[in-house]
Structure formats: C-alpha cells, structure tokens
C-alpha positions as CSV (number, residue, x, y, z in Angstrom):
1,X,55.8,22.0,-27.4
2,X,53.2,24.3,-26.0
3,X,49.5,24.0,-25.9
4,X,47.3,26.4,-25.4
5,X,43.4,26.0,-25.2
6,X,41.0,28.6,-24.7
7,X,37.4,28.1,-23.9
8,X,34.3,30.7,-24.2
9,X,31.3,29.5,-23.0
10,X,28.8,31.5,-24.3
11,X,25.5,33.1,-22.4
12,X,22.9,31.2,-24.7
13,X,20.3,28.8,-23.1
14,X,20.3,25.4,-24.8
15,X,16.5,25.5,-25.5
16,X,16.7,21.9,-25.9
17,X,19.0,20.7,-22.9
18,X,16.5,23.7,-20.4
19,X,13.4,21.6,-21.8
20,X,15.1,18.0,-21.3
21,X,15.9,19.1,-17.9
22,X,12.5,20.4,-17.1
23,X,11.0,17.3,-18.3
24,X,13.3,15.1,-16.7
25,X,12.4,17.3,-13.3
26,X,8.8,17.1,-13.9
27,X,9.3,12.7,-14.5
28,X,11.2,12.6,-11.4
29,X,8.7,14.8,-9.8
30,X,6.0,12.1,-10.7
31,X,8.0,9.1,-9.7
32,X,8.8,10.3,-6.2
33,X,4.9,10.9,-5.3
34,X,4.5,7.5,-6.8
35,X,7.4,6.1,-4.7
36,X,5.7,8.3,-1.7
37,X,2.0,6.5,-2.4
38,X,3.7,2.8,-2.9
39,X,5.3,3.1,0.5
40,X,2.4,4.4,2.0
41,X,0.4,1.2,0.8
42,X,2.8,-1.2,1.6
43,X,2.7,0.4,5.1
44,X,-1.3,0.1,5.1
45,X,-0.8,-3.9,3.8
46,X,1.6,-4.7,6.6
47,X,-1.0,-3.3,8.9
48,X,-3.6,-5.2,7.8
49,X,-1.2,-8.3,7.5
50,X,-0.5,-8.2,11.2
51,X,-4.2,-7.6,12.0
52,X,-5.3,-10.6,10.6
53,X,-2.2,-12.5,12.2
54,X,-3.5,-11.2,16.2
55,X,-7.1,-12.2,14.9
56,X,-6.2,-16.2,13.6
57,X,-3.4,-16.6,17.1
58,X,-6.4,-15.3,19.0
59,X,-9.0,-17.6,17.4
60,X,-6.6,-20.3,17.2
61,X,-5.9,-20.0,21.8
62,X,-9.6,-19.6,22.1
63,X,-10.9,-23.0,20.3
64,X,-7.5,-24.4,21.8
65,X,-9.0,-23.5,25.6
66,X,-12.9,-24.7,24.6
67,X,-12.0,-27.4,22.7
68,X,-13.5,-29.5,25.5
69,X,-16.5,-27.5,26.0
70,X,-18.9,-28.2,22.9
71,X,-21.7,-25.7,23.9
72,X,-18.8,-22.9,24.6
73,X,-16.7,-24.0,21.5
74,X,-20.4,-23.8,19.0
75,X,-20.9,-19.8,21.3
76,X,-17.7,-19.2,19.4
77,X,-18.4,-20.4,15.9
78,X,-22.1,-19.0,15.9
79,X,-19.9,-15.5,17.3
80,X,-18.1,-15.8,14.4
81,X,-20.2,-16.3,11.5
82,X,-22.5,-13.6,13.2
83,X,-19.3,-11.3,12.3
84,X,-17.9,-13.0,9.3
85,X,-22.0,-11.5,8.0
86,X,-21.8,-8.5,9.4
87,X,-18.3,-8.0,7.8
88,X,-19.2,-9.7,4.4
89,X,-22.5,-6.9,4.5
90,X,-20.2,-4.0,4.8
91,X,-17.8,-4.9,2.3
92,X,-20.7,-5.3,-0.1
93,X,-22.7,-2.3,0.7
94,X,-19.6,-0.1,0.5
95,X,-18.7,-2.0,-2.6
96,X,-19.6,0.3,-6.0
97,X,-21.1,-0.9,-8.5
98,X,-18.9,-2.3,-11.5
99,X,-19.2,0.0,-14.3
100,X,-21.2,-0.8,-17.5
C-alpha cells in the first residue's frame, strides 16, 4: 500500500499567529528589562549588605580595643551618635513628602 501526502503551504500571514507573536515579543521584551533592573538591585542590596557588615566588624574591634578606656570608649559613642544625626538628617531631608 502506497501513501502519498502532499503539502502546500500557502503565502498568507496568519494575522492572528503575526500578532500573538508580536505580543508575545513585546511581553518578553518587558520581562527581560525587568529581569535586567531586579539584578541590578539585588546587586545595589548586596552592596549595601556588605557595607553595613565592614561598619558593625569595625565598630565591634574598636569598643573591643577601648573597652578599658571609659573616656576613649564615651569619644566613640558621642562619634557615633554625632553620625547616626547627621545620617538620620539626610535621610529625612532627602525624604519627599508622602502624598495627600
């Protein structure tokens, strides 16, 4: 027994398969630049993550070494809260204002 099967594809856009595909392109267009930002933030978080790790290890070896030495240990903490203000100052001045 013999089969034969001819196929004719003809030269017709499918109007609805072009406009799934451009759709689909445009979607994955979108997720990649929201894959691209994601990455970019998680970068900027480990950053930050680390920074604050040095700054607690440092603070932590510094009251370690004056922990004898009242007057040098109270230099520190007085240091510090004069930056913990400054720091809380910024935040809040470049902090806007929640919407009404």
């Amino acid at each position: 027994m013999q089969l034969d099967l001819h196929v004719w594809f003809h030269n017709v856009p499918d109007l609805g398969i072009a406009g799934a595909l451009a759709t689909l392109t445009q979607q994955m267009e979108q997720i990649m630049a929201d894959l691209s930002a994601l990455t970019a933030e998680v970068a900027r978080n480990t950053e930050v993550d680390s920074s604050a790790i040095a700054l607690l290890t440092g603070l932590a070896a510094q009251i370690e070494a004056l922990k004898t030495d009242p007057v040098a240990l109270q230099t520190l903490a007085d240091q510090m809260k004069g930056s913990s203000d400054a720091l809380a100052a910024a935040v809040l001045a470049n902090t806007p204002a929640a919407p009404v």
